[in-house]
DSSP file (Angstrom, degrees, kcal/mol; ACC not computed):
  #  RESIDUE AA STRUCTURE BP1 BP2  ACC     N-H-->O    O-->H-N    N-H-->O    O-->H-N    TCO  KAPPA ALPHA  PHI   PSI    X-CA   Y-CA   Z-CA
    1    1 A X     >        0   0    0      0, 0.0     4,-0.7     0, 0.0     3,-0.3   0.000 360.0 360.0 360.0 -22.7   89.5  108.3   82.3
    2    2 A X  H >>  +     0   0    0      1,-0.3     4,-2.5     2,-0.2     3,-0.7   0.909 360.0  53.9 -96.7 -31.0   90.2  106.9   85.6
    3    3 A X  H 34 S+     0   0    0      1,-0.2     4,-0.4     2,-0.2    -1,-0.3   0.415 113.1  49.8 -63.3  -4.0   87.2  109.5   87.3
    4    4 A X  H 34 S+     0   0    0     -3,-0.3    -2,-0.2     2,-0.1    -1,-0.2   0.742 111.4  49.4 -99.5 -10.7   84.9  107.8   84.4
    5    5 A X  H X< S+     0   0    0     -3,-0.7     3,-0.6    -4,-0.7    -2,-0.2   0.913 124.7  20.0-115.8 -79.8   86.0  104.6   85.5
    6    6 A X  T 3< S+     0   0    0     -4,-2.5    -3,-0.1     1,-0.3    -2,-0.1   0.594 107.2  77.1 -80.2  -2.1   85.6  104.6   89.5
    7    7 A X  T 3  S+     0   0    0     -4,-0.4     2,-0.8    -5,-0.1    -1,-0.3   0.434  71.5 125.5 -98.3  -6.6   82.9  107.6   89.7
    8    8 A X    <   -     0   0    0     -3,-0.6    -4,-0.0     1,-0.2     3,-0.0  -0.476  51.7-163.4 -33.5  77.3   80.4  104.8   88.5
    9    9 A X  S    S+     0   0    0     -2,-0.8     2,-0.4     1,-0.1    -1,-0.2   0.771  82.1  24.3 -50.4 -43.7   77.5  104.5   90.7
   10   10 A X  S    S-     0   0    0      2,-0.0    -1,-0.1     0, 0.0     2,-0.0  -1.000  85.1-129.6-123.9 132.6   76.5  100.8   89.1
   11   11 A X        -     0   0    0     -2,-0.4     3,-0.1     1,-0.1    -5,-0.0  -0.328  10.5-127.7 -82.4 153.9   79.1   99.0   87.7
   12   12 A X  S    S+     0   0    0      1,-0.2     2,-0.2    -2,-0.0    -1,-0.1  -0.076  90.5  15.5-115.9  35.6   78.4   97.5   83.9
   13   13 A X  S    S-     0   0    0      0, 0.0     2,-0.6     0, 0.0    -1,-0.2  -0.661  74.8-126.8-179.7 162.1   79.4   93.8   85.0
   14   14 A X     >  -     0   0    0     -2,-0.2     4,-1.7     1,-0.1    -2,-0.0  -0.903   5.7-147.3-120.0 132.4   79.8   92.2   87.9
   15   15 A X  H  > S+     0   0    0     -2,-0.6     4,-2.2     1,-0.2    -1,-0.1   0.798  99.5  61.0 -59.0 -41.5   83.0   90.3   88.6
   16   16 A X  H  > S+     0   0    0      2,-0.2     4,-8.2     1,-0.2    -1,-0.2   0.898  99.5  56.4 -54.4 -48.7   81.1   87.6   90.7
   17   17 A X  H  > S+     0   0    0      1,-0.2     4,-0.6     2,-0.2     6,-0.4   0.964 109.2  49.7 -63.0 -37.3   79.2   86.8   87.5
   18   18 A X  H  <>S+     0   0    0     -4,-1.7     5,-1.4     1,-0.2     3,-0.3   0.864 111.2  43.7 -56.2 -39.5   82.5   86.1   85.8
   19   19 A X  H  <5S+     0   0    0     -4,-2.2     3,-0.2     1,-0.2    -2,-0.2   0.713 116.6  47.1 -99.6  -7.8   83.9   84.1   88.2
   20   20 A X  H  <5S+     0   0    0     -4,-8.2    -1,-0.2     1,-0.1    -2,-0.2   0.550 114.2  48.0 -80.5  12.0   80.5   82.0   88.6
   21   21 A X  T  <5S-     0   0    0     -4,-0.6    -1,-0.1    -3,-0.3    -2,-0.1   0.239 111.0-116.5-132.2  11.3   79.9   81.5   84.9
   22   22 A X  T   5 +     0   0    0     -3,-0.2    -3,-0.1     1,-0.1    -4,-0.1   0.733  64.4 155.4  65.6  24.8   83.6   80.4   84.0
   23   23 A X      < -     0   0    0     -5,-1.4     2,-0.5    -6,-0.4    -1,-0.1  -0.367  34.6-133.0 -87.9-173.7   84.0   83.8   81.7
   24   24 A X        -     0   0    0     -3,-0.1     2,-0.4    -2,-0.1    -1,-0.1  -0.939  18.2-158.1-134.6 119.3   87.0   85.3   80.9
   25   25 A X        -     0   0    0     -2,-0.5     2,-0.1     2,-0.0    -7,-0.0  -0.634  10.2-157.0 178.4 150.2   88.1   88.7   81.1
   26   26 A X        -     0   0    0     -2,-0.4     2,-0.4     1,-0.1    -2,-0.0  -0.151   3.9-174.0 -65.5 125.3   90.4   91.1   79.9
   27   27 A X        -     0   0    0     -2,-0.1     2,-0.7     2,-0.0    -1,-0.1  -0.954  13.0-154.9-120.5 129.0   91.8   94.4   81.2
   28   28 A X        +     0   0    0     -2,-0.4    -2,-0.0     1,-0.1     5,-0.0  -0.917  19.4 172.1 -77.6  92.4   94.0   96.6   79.2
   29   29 A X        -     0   0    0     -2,-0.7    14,-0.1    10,-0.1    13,-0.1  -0.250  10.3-177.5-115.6  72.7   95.7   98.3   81.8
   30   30 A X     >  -     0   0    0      1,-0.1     4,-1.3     2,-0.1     5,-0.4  -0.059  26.4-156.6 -16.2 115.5   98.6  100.3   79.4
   31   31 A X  H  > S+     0   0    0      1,-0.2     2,-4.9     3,-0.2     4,-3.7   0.935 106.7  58.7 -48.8 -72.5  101.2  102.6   81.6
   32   32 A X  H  4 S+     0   0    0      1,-0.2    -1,-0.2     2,-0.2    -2,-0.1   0.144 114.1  28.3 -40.4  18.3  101.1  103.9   77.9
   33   33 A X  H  4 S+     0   0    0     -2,-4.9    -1,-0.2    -3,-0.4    -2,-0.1   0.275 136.2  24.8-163.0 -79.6   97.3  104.7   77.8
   34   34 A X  H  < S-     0   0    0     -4,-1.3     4,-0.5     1,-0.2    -2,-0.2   0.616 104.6-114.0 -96.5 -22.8   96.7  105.3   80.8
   35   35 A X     X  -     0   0    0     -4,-3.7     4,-1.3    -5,-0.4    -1,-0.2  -0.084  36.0 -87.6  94.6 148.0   99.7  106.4   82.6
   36   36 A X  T  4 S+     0   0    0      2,-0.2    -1,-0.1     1,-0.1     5,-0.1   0.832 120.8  48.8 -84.5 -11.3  101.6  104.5   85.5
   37   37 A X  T >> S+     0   0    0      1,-0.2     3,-4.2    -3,-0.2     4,-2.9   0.950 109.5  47.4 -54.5 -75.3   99.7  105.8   88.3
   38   38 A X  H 3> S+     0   0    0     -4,-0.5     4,-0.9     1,-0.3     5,-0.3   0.642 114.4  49.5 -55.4 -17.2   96.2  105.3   87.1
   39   39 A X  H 3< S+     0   0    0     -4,-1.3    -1,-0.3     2,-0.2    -2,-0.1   0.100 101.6  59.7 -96.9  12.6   97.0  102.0   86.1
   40   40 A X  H <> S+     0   0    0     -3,-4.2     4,-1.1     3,-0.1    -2,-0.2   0.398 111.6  45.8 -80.8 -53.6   98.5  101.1   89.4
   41   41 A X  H  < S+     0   0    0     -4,-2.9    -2,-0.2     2,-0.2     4,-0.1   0.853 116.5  36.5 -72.0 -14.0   95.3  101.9   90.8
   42   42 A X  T  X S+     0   0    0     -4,-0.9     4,-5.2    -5,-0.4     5,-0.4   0.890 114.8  57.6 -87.1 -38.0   92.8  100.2   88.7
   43   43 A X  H >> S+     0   0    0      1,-0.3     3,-2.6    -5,-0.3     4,-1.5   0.844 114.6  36.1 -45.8 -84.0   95.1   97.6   88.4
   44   44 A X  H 3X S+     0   0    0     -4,-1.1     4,-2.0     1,-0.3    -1,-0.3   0.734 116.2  58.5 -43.0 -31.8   95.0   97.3   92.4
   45   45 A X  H 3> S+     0   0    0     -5,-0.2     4,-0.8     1,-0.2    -1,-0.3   0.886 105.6  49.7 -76.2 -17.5   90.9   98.2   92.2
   46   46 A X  H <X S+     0   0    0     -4,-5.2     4,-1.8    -3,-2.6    -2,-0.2   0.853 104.1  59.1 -88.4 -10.9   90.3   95.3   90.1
   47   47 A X  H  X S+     0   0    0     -4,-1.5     4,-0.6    -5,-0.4    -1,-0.2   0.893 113.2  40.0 -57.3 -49.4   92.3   93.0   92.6
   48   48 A X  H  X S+     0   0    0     -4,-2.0     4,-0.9     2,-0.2     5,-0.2   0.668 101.0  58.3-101.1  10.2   90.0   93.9   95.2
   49   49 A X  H  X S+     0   0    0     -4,-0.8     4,-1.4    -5,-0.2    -2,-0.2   0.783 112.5  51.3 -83.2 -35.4   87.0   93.9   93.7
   50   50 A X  H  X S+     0   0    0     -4,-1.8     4,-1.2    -5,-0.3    -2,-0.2   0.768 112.0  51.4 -54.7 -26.4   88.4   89.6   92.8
   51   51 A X  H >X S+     0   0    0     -4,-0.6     3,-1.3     2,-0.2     4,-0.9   0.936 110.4  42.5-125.9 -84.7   89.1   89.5   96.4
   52   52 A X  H 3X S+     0   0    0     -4,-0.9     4,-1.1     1,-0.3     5,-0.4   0.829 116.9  48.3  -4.3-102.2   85.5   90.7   97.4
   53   53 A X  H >X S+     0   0    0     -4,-1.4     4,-1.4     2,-0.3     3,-0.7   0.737 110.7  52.4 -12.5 -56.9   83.9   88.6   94.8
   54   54 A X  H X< S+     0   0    0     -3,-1.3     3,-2.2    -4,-1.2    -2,-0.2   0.956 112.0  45.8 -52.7 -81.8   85.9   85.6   95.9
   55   55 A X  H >< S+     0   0    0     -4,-0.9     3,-0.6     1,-0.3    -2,-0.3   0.327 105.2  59.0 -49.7 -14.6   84.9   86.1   99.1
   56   56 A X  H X< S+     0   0    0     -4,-1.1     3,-1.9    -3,-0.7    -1,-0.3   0.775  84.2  82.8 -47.9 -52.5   81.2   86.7   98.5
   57   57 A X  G X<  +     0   0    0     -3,-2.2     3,-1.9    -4,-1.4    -2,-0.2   0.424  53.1  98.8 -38.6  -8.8   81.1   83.6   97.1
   58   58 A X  G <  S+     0   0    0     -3,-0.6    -1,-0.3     1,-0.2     4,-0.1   0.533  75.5  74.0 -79.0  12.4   80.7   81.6  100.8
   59   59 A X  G <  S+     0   0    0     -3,-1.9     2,-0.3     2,-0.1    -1,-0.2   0.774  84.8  80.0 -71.2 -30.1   76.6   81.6   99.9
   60   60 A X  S <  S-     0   0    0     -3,-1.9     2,-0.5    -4,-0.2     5,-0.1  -0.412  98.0-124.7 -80.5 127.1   78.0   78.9   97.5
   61   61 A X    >   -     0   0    0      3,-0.3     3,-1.7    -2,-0.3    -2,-0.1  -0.701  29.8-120.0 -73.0 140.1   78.5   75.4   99.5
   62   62 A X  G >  S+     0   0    0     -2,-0.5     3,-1.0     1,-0.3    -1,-0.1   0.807 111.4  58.2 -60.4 -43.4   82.1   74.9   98.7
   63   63 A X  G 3  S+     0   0    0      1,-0.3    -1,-0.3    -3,-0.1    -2,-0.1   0.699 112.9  43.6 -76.7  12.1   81.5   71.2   96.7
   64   64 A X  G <  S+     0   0    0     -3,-1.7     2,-0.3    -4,-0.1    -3,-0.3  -0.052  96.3 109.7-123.1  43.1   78.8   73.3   94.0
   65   65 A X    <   -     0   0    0     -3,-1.0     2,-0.4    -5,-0.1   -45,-0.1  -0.864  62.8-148.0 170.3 105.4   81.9   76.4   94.0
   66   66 A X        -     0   0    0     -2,-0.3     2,-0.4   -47,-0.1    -2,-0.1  -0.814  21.0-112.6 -94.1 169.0   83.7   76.5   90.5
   67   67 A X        -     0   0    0     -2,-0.4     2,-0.7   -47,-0.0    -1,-0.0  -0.569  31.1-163.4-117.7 156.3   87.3   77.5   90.6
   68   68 A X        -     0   0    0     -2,-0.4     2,-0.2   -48,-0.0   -49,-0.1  -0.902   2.6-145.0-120.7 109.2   88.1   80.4   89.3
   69   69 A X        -     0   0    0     -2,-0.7     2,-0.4     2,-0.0    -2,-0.0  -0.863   4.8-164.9-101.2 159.8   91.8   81.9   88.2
   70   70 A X        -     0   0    0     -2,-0.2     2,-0.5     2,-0.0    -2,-0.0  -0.877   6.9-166.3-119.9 135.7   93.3   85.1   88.2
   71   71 A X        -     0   0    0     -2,-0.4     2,-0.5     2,-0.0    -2,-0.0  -0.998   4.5-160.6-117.4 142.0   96.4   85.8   86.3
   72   72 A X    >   -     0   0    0     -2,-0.5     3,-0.5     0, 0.0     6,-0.1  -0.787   6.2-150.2 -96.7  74.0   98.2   88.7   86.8
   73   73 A X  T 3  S+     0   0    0     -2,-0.5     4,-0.2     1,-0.2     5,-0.1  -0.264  89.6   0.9 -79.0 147.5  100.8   90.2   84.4
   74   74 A X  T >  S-     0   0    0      1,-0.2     3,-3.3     2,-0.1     4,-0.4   0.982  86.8-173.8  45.0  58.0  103.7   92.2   86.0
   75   75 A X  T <>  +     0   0    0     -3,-0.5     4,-0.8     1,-0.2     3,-0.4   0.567  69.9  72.6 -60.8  -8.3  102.0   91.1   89.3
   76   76 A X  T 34 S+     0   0    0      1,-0.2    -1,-0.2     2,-0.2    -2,-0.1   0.651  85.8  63.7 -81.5  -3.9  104.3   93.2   91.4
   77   77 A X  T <4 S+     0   0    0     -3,-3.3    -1,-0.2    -4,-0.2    -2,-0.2   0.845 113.2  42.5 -66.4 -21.9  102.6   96.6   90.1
   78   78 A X  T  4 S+     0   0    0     -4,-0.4    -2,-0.2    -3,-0.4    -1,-0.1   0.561  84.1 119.8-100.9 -46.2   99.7   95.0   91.9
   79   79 A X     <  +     0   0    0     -4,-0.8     2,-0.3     1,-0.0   -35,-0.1   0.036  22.2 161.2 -41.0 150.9  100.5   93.4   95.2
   80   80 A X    >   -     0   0    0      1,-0.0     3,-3.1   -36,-0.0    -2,-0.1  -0.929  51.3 -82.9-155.1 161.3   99.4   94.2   98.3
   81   81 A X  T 3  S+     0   0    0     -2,-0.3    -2,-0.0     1,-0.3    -1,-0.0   0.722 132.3  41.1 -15.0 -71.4   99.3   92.3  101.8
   82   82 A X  T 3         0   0    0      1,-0.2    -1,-0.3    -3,-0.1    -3,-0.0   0.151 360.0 360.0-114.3 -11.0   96.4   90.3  101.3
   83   83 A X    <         0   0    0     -3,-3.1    -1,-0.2    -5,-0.0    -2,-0.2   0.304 360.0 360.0-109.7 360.0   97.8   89.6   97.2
């Protein structure tokens, strides 16, 4: 699952478009499903693919910028430096 996941050449939404269009959305990522590695990694790929995004975002002039949150469940599987 997790090679169908990241072996993607174009991704089938773009995270940027979520966080300029105020949508919302939800990742199942089950230890039970998916197991607690692979869901330690997506968990951590979709953090920086937010982080990216955010940071794309300096085309926007900051007062035309919607704000955007992330919530995190059991945010310590997730952390990193920079998280």
């Amino acid at each position: 699952m997790v090679n169908n996941i990241i072996g993607q050449k174009k991704s089938a939404f773009s995270i940027r478009e979520v966080m300029d269009n105020n949508k919302i959305l939800l990742v199942n990522l089950s230890k039970g499903k998916l197991g607690e590695a692979a869901a330690k990694l997506l968990g951590m790929v979709f953090v920086m693919k937010f982080q990216a995004a955010a940071m794309s975002r300096a085309d926007i002039p900051e007062d035309q910028r919607k704000d955007f949150c992330l919530f995190v469940d059991e945010f310590q599987n997730f952390a990193t430096d920079s998280f």
